[in-house]
C-alpha positions in Angstrom: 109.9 155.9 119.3 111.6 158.7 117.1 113.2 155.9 115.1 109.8 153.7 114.5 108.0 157.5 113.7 110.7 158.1 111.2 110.5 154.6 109.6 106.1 155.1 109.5 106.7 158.2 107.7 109.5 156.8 105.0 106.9 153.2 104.0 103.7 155.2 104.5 101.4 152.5 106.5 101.3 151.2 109.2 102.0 147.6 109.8 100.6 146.3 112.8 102.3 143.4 114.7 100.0 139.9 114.7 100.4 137.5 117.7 99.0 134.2 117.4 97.4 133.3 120.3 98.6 130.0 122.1 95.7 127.7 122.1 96.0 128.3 117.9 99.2 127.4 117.9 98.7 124.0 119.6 95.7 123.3 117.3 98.1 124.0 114.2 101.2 121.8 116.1 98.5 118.8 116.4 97.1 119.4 112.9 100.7 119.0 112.1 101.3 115.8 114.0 98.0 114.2 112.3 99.1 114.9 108.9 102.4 113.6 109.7 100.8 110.2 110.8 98.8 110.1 107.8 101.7 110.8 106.0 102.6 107.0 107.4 101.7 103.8 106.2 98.7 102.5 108.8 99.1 98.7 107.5 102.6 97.7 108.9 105.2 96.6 106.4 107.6 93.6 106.2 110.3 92.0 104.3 110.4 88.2 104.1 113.8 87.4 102.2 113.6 83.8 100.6 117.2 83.7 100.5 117.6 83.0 104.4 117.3 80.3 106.3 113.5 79.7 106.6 114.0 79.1 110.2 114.6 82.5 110.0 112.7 84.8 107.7 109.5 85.4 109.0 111.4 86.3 112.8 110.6 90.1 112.3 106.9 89.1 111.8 106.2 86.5 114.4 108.2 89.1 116.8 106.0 92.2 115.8 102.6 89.6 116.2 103.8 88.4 119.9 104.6 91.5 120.9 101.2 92.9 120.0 99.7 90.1 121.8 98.1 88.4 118.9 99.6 85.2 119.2 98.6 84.4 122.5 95.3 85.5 121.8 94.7 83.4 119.0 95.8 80.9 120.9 94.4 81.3 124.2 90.8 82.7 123.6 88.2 80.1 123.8 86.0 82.2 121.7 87.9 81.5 118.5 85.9 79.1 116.0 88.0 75.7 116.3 86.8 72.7 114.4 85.6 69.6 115.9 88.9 67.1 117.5 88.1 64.5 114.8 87.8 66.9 111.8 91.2 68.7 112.8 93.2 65.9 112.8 92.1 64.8 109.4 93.1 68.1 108.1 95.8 68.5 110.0 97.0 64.7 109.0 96.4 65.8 105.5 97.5 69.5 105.1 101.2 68.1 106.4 101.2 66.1 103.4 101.2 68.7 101.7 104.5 70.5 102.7 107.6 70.8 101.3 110.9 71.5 103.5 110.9 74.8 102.9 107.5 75.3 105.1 108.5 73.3 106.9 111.3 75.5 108.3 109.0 78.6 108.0 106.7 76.2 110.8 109.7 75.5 113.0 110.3 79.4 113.1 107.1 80.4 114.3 107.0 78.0 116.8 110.7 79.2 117.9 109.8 83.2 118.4 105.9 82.9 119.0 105.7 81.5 122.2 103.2 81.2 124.3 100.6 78.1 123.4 101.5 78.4 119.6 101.6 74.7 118.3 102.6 72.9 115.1 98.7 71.8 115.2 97.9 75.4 115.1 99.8 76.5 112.2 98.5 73.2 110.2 94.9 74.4 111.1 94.9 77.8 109.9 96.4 76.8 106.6 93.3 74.8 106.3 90.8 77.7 107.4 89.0 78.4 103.8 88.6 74.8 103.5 87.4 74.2 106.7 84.6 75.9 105.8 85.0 79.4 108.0 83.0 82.2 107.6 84.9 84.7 105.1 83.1 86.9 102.1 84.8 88.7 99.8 84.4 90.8 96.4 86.9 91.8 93.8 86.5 94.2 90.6 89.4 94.0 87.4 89.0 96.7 85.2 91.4 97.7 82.1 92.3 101.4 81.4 91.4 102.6 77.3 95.1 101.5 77.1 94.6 98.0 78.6 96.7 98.1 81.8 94.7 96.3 84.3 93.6 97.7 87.9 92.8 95.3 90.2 90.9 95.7 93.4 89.5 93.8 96.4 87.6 93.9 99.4 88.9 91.0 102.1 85.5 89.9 104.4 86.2 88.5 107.9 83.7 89.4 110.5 85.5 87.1 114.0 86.9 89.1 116.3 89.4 88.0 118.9 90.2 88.9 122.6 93.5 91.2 122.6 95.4 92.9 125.9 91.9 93.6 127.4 90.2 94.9 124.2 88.4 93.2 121.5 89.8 93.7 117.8 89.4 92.6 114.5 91.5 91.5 111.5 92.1 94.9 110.6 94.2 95.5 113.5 96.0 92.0 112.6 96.6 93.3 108.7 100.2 93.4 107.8 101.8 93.8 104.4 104.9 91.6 103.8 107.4 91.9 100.7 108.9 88.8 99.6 112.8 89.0 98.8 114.8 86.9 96.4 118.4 88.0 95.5 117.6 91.4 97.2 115.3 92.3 95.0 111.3 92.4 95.6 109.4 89.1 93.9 106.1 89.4 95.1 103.9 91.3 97.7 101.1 89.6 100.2 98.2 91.0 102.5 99.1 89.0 105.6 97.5 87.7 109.0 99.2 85.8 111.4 100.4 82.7 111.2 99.9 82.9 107.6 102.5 81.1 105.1 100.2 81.5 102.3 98.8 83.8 100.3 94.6 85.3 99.8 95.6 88.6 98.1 99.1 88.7 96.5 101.3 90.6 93.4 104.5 89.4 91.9 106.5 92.6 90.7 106.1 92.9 86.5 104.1 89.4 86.6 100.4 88.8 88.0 97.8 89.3 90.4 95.8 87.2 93.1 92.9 87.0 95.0 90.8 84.2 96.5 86.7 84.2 97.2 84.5 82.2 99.0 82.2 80.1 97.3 79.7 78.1 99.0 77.8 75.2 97.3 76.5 73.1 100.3 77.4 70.6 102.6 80.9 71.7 101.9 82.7 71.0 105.0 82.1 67.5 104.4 82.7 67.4 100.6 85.9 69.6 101.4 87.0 66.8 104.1 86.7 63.9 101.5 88.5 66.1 98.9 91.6 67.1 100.8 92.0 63.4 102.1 92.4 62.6 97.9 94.9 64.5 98.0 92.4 68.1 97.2 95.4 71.0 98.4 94.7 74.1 100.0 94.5 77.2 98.2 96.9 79.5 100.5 100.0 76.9 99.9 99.5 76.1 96.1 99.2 80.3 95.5 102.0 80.9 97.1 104.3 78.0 95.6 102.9 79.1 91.9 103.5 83.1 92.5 107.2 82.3 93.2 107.4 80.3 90.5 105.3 81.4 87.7 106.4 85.3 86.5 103.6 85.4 83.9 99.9 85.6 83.7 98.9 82.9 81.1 101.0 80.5 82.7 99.6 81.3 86.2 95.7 81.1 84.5 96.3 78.0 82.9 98.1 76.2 86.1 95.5 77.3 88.7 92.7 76.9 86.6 94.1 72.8 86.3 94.4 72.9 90.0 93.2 69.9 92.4 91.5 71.9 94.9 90.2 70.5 98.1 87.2 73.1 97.7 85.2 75.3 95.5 86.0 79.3 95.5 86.9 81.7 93.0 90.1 83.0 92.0 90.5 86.6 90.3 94.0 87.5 88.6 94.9 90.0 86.6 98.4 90.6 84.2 101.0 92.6 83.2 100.0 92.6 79.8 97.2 94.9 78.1 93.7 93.2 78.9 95.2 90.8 81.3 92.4 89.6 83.7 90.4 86.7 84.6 88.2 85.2 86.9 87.9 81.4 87.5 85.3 80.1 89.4 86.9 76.5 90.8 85.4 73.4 91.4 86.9 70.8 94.2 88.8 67.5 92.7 89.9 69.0 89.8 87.2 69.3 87.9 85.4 71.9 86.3 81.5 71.0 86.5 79.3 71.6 83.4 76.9 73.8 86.0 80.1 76.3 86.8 80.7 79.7 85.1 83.2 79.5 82.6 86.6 80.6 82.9 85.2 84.6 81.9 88.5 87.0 80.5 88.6 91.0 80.2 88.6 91.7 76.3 89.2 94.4 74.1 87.4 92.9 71.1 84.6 93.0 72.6 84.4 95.4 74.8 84.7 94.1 77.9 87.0 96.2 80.2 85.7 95.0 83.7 84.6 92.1 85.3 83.0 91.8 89.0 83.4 88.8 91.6 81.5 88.7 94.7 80.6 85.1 96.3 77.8 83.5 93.9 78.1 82.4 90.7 77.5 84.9 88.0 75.6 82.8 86.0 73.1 82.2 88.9 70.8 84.5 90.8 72.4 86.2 93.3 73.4 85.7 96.7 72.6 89.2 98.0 72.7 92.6 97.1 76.5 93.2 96.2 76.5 91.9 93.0 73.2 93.6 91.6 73.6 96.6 93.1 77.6 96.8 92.2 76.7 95.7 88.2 73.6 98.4 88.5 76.5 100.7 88.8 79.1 100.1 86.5 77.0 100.2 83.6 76.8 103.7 84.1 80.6 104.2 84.5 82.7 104.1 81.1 86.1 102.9 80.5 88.1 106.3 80.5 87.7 106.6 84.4 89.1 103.9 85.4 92.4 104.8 87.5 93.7 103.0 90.8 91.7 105.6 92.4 88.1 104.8 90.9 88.6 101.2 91.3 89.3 101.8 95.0 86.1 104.1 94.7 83.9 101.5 93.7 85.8 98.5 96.4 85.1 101.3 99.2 81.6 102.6 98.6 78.3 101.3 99.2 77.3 98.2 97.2 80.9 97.1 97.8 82.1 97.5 101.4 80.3 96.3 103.9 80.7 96.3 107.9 82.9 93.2 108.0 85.2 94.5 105.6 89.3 94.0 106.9 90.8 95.8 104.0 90.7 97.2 100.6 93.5 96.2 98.3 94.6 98.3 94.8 96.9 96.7 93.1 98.4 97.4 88.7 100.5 94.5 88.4 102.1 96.5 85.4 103.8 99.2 87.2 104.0 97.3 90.8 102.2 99.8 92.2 99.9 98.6 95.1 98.1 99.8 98.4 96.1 98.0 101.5 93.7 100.8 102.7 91.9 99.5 105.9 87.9 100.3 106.5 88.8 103.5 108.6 91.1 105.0 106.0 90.6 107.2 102.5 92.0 107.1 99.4 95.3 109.3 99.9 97.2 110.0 96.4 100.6 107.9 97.0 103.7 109.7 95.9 104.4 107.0 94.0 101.8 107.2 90.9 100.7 104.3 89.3 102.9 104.9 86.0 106.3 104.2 88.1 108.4 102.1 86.8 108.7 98.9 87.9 112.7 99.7 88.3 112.1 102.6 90.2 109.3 100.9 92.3 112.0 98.3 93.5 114.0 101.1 95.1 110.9 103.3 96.5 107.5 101.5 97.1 107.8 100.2 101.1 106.8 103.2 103.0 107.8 103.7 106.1 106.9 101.0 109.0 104.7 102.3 112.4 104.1 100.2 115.5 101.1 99.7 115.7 99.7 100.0 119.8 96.8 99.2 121.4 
């Protein structure tokens, strides 16, 4: 006591002795643990290398999907949309005609680790899905900074749910992000879904972007039958085949835009390069009808620095309220805002997202930066900012996988 006297009397005050009480300190220990698991990427992440057997490369995937009980669901719950016996073997008959050997090792893997009811006919089928005319809605926004590197965005639309361990989920609980290898070094990113060999929303590192939209012009599961058995290919195999081997825009542009398709739908790529983007709204056979929007570009010269895609043609009236209400809105914006996070602003807010929405994807094909933000999520600043190298990128960009449970 003398000594604690002696030591008030030396400092002058006295300091008093604080005790947090417990139930604080458990609030700030689970504040802790929720900023830590923020701190995590929520979309699981993947590596696909294209340099092993492709028996073998997608193991980790097909593993992760059966345990989360996804295969057998999609396999196994009557609920799922399944097209009529006669219409699936013509696309099944006709999608096969389309593979090479290479898929069709990546088919004999899933059907060696997925288990359960997972047939070839099954993988065949959902390559087919766009085409065979299943409900999906989308909407995508490129915009070019006042330097011309290009931000592209997109909201993925898909409103089926499926019947999961007891609980019903959607594809946002299916989402995974895969990285595909080749010589140890990352070639291109994909949005993924299971069973998928294809791509829908895709980057190759210092190249381009993709994304694919619906478009709907009547009657289409019909037309889209007659198209694919003349040898119209599916969207999700050709993508995939001209990502890994096309490392520029232009060439991408001009080879997709040629493209036989087996139905209509829109395709929205951006570039490396300043002012890189372009939408192309596609026709099926492989030809461009006189009635179709043009191939429409971003250009400086003229001052256009964005372009919007929803699922009617821009050159038509609308087919709802996204496309009016989104263009309302970006004529009030101006070019110097435009960032990774205001284009994720716009894919995210109201005119854009919508209740079926799956996932928001960010993507600046000129510094490999990208993000897949799910409906429940915020824009969180990544440590990595958009003006990373692509050279550093390669070392740092996959953040760290979670499990997801259910």
């Amino acid at each position: 006591q003398e000594a604690a006297a002696s030591q008030v009397a030396q400092s002058g005050t006295i300091r008093e002795r604080t005790v947090t009480p417990p139930g604080v300190v458990a609030l700030m220990f689970l504040i802790l643990l929720v900023l830590l698991a923020l701190s995590v990427a929520a979309v699981p992440q993947f590596n696909v290398d294209l340099d092993v057997d492709p028996e073998e490369r997608w193991k980790e995937v097909i593993l992760y999907y059966k345990d989360l009980g996804a295969i057998e669901a999609l396999t196994t719950d009557s609920s799922n949309p399944t097209p009529p016996p006669d219409v699936a073997q013509v696309w099944t008959e006709s999608v096969e005609s389309q593979l090479d050997d290479d898929i069709e090792g990546e088919i004999r893997g899933w059907l060696k680790y997925g288990g359960f009811n997972l047939t070839r006919e099954h993988i065949l089928t959902n390559m087919g899905m766009y085409e065979m005319n299943y409900p999906a809605y989308c909407s995508g926004i490129v915009a070019a900074m006042p330097n011309g590197t290009v931000v592209h965005g997109r909201n993925m639309d898909y409103s089926l749910k499926i019947h999961m361990k007891g609980k019903i989920v959607g594809w946002p609980e299916l989402t995974v992000d895969v990285t595909f290898l080749r010589g140890g070094q990352p070639l291109m990113t994909s949005v993924t879904w299971p069973m998928q060999l294809g791509i829908h929303t895709a980057m190759r590192f210092d190249g381009w972007t993709f994304e694919q939209n619906t478009r709907r012009l009547g009657n289409d599961l019909e037309l889209n039958t007659a198209a694919v058995q003349q040898g119209g290919q599916v969207f999700t195999l050709l993508a995939r085949r001209v990502m890994e081997r096309v490392p520029d825009f232009e060439t991408a542009v001009k080879e997709l835009w040629s493209a036989n398709l087996a139905a209509p739908q829109y395709f929205i790529m951006t570039g490396a390069g300043p002012f890189e983007g372009a939408v192309l709204s596609m026709d099926r056979g492989g030809v461009h009808e006189t009635s179709s929007p043009p191939l429409m570009r971003l250009n400086e010269e003229n001052n256009t620095w964005h372009l919007l895609q929803t699922n009617d043609d821009v050159n038509g009236p609308p087919g709802d309220y996204r496309r009016p209400f989104e263009t309302w809105k970006l004529k009030g914006s101006v070019q110097s805002q435009v960032s990774p996070e205001w284009v994720f602003s716009e894919m995210h807010g109201s005119g854009l997202k919508d209740p079926a929405t799956v996932f928001t994807w960010v993507a600046v094909p000129a510094t490999g930066f990208h993000r897949t933000v799910l409906p429940n999520e915020t824009w969180a600043q990544p440590e990595i900012l958009s003006e990373t190298s692509t050279a550093t990128l390669a070392q740092t960009f996959l953040a760290p996988r979670r499990t997801a449970k259910l």
